[in-house]
SEVEXLO-977274 format. One record per atom (N, C-alpha, C): x, y, z; residue in three letters. Coordinates in steps of 0.2 Angstrom, whole numbers, padded with zeros to 4 digits, always signed. Layout:
# residues N
XYZALA
...
***
This chain:
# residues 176
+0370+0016-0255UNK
+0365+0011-0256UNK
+0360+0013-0261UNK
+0359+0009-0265UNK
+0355+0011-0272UNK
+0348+0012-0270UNK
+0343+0013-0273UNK
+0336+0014-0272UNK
+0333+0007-0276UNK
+0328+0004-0270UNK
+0324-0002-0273UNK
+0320+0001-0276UNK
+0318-0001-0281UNK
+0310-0002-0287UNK
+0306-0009-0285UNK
+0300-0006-0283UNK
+0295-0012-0284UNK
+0290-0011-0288UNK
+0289-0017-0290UNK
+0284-0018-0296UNK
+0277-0020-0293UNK
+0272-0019-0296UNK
+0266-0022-0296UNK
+0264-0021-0303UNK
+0263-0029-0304UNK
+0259-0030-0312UNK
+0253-0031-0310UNK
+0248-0030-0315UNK
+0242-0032-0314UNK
+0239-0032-0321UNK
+0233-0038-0322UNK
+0232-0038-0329UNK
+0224-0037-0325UNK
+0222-0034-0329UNK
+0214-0029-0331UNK
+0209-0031-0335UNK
+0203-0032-0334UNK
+0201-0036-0340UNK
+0195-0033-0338UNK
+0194-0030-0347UNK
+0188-0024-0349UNK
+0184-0030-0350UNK
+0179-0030-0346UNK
+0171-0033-0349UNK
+0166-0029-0351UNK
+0162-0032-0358UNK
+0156-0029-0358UNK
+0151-0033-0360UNK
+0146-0034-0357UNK
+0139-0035-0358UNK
+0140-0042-0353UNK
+0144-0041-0347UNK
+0148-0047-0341UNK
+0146-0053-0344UNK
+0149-0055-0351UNK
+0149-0063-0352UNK
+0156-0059-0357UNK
+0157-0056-0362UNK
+0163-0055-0366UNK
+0169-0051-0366UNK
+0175-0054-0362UNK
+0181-0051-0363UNK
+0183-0046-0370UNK
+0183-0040-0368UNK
+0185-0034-0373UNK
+0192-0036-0375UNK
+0195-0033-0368UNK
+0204-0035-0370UNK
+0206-0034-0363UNK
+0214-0036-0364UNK
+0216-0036-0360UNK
+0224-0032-0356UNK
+0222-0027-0351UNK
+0229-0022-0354UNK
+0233-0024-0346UNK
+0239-0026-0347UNK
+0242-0026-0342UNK
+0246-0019-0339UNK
+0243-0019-0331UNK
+0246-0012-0329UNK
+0252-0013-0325UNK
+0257-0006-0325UNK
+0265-0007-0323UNK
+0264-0003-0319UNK
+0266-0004-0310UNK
+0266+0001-0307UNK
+0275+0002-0303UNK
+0277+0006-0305UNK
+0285+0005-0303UNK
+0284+0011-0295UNK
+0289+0010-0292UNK
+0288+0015-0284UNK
+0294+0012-0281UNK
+0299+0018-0283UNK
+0306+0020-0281UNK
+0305+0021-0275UNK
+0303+0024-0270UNK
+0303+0023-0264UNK
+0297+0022-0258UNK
+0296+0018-0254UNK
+0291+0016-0251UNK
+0291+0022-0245UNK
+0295+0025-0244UNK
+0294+0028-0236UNK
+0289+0034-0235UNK
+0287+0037-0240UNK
+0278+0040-0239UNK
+0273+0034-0241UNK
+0272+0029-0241UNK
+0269+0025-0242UNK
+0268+0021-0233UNK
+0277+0020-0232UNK
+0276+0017-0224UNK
+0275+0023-0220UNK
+0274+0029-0221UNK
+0274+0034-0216UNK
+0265+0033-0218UNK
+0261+0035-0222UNK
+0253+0037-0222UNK
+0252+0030-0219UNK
+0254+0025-0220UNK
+0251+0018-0216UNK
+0251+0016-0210UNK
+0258+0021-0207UNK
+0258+0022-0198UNK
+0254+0029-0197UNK
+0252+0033-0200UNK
+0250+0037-0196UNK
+0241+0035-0197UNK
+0240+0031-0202UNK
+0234+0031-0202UNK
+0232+0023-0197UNK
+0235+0022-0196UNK
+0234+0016-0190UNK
+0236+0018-0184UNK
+0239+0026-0182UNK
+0239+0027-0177UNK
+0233+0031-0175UNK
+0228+0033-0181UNK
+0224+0038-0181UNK
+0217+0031-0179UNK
+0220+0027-0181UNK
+0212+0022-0182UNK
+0215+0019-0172UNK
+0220+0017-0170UNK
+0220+0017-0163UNK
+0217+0021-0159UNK
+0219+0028-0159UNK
+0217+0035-0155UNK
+0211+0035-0157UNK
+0205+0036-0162UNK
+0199+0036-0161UNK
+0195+0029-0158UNK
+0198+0022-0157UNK
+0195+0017-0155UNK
+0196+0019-0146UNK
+0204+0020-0146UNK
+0201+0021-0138UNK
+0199+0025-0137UNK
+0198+0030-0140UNK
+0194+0036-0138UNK
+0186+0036-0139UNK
+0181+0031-0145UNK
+0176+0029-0143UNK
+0177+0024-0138UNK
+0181+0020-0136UNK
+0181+0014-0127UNK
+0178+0021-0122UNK
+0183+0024-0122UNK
+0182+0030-0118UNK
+0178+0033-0115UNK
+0172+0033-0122UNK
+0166+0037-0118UNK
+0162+0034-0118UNK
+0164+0027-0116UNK
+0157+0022-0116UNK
+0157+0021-0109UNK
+0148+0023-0106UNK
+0147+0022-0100UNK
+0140+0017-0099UNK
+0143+0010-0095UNK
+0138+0008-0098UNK
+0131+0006-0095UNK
+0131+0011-0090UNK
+0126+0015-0085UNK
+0120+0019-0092UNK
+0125+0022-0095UNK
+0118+0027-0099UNK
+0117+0020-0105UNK
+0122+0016-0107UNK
+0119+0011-0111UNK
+0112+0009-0109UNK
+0112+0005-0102UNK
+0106+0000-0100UNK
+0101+0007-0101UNK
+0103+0015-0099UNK
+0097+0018-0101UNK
+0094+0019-0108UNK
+0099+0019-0111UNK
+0096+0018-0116UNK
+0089+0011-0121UNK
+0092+0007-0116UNK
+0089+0001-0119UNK
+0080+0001-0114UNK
+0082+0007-0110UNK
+0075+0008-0105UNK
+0071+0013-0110UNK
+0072+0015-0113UNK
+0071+0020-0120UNK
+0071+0017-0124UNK
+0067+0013-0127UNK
+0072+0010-0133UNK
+0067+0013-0140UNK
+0065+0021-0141UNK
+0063+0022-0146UNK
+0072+0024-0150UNK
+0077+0027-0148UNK
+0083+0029-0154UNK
+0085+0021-0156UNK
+0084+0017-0153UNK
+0087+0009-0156UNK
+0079+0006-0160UNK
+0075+0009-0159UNK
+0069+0007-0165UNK
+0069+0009-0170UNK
+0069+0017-0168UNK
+0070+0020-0172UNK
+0076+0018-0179UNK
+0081+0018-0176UNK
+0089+0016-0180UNK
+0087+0009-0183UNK
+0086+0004-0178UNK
+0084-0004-0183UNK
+0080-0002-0189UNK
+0074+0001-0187UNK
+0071+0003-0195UNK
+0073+0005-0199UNK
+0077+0011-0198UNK
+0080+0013-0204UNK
+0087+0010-0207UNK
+0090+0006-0202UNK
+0095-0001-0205UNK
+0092-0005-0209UNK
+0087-0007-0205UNK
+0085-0013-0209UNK
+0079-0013-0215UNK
+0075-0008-0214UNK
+0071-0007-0217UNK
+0073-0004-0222UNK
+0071+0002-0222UNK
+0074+0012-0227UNK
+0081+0008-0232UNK
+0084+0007-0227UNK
+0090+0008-0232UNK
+0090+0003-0237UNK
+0087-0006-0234UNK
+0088-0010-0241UNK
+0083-0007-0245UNK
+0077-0005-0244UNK
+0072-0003-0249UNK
+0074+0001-0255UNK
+0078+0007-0251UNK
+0081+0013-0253UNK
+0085+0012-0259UNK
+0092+0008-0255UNK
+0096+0006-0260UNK
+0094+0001-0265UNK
+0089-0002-0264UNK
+0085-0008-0271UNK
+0083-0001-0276UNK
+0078+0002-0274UNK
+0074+0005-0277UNK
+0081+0010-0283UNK
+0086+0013-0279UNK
+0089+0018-0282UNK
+0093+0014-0288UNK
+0096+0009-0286UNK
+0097+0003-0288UNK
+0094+0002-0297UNK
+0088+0001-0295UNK
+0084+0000-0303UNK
+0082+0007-0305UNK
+0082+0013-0303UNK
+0082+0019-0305UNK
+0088+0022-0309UNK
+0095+0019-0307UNK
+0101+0021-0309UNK
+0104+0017-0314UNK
+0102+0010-0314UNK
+0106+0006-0318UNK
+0105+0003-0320UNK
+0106+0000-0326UNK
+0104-0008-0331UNK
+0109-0015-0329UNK
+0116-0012-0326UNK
+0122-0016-0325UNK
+0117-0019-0319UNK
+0118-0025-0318UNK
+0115-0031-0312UNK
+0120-0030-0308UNK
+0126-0031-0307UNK
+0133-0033-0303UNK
+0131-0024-0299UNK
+0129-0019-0303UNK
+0129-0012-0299UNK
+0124-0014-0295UNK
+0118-0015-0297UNK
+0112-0017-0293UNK
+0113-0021-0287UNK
+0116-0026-0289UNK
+0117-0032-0283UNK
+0121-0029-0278UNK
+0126-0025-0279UNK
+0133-0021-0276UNK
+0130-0016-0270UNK
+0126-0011-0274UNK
+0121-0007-0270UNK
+0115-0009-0264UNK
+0111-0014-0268UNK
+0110-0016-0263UNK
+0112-0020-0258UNK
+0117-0025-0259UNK
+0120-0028-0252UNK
+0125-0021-0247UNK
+0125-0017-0249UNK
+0128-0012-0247UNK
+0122-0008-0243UNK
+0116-0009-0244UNK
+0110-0003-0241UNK
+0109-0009-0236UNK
+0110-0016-0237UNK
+0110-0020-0232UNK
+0113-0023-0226UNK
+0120-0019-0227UNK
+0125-0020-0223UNK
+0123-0016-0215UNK
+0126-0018-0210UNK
+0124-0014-0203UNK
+0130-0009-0203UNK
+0129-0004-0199UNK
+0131+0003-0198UNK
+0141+0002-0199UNK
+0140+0000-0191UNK
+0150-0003-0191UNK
+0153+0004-0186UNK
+0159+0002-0186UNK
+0160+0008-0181UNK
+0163+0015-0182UNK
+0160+0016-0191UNK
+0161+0023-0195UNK
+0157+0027-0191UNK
+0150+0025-0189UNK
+0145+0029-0187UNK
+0149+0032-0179UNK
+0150+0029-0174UNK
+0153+0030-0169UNK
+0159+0034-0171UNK
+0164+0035-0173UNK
+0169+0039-0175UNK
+0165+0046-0180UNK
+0161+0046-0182UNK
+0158+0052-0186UNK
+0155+0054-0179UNK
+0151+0050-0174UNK
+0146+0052-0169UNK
+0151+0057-0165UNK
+0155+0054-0162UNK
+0161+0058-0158UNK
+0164+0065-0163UNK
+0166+0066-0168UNK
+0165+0072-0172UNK
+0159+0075-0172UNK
+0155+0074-0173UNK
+0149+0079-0173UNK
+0147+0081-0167UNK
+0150+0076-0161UNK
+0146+0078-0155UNK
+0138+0074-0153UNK
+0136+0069-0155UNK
+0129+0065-0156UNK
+0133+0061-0149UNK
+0126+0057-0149UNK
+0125+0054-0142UNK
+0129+0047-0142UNK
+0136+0045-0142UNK
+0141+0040-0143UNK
+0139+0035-0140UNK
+0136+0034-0134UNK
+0131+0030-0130UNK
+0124+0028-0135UNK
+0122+0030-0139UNK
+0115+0028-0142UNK
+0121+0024-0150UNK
+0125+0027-0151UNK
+0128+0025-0158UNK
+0132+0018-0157UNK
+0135+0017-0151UNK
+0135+0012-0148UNK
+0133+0005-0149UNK
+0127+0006-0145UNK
+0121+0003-0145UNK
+0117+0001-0149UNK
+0119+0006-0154UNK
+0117+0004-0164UNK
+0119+0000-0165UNK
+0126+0001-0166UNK
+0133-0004-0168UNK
+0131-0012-0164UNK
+0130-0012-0159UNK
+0129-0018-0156UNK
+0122-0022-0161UNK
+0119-0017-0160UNK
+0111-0020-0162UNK
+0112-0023-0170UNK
+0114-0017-0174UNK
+0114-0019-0180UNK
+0117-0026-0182UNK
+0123-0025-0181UNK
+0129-0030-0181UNK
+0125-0038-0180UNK
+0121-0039-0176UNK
+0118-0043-0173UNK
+0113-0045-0176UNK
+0109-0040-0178UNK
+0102-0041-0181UNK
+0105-0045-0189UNK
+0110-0040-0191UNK
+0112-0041-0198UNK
+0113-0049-0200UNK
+0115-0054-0196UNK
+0114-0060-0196UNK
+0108-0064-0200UNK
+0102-0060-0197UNK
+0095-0061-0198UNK
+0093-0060-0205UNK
+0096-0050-0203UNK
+0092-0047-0210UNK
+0096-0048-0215UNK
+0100-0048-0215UNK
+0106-0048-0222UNK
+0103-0055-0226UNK
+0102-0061-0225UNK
+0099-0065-0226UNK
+0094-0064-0231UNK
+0090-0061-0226UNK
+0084-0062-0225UNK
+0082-0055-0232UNK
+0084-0052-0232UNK
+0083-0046-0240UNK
+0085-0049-0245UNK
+0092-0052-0244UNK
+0098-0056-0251UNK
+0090-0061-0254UNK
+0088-0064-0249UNK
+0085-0071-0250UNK
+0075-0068-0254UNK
+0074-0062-0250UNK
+0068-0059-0254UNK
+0066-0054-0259UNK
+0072-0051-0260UNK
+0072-0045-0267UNK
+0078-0045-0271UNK
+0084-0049-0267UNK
+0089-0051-0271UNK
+0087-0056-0277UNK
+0085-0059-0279UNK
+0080-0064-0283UNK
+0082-0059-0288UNK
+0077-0055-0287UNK
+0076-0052-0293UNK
+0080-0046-0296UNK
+0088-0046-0293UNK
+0090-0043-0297UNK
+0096-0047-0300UNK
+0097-0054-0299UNK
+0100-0060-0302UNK
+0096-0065-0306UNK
+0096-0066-0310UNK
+0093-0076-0314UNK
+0096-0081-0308UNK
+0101-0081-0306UNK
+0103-0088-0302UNK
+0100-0086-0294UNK
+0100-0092-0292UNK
+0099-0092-0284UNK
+0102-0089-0279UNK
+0104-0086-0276UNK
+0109-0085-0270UNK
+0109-0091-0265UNK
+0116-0092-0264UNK
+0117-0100-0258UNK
+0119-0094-0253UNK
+0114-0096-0248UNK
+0119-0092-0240UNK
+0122-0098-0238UNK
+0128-0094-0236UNK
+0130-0101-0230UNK
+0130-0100-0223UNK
+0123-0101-0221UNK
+0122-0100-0216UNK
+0127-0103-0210UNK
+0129-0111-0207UNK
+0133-0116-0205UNK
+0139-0111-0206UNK
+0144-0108-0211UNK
+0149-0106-0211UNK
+0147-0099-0207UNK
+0144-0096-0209UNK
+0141-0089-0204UNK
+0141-0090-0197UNK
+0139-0094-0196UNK
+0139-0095-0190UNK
+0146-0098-0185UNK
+0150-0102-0187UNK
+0155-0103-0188UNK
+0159-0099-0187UNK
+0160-0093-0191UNK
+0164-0087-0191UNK
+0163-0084-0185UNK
+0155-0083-0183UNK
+0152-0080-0178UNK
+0158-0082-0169UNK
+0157-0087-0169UNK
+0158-0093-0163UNK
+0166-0091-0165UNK
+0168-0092-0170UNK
+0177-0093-0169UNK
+0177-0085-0167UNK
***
């Protein structure tokens, strides 16, 4: 049985000064055999399984409600999601770069909420997986509000045109 070739073309296009096409190079990706491609794809989905159950695992949700009886680590954690970081990444933003598209990228990214990276790192380092949790819940939530609500007050000015939220469709996502 002969060996398949698959191709991926892709055409690339060099911009500069983001209004003027440079040129245009078309890439050839040729790949004689997929099975270290199918083998890193099942192992990495069996990797992202076994830490999901394994944060379910340690979730007890007796020390959650405690922690919401404390709630300085989840003040604490909202401010520095919602606050620190877009500030952070705005500010580092216009210190690093002239490109808008970096600046806008950066900051929607210092505005984004945690996710369940933090919880997979928390469990390797040993930190309180119950408070990391409880972040992930909050942020994710909160992010509704903030992520708006940054885009819509210093995203301005790192764009000429307006930003449209689509709020209606947000929400919509939310609900399905």
């Amino acid at each position: 049985m002969g060996k398949k070739v698959l191709l991926f073309i892709s055409q690339v296009h060099l911009v500069e000064e983001q209004r003027r096409l440079l040129r245009n190079v078309e890439v050839l990706v040729a790949v004689k055999d997929k099975t270290l491609n199918n083998i890193f794809t099942m192992v990495v989905t069996l990797m992202i399984i076994v830490n999901t159950v394994n944060m379910g695992g340690q979730l007890d949700l007796d020390v959650i409600k405690a922690v919401f009886k404390k709630p300085i680590g989840p003040a604490v954690g909202f401010c520095s999601q919602f606050l620190l970081m877009p500030l952070f990444s705005f500010g580092v933003g216009w210190l690093m770069s002239d490109d808008i598209l970096f600046r806008l990228g950066l900051f929607v990214l210092g505005c984004c909420p945690g996710g369940t990276g933090s919880n997979f790192w928390c469990i390797l380092l040993g930190g309180d997986i119950n408070l990391s949790i409880t972040m992930t819940f909050i942020s994710t939530i909160a992010a509704l509000g903030m992520m708006p609500f940054w885009l819509w007050s210093l995203g301005r000015f790192l764009s000429k045109e307006a930003f449209v939220i689509p709020f209606g469709r947000l929400i919509m996502s939310l609900i399905l």
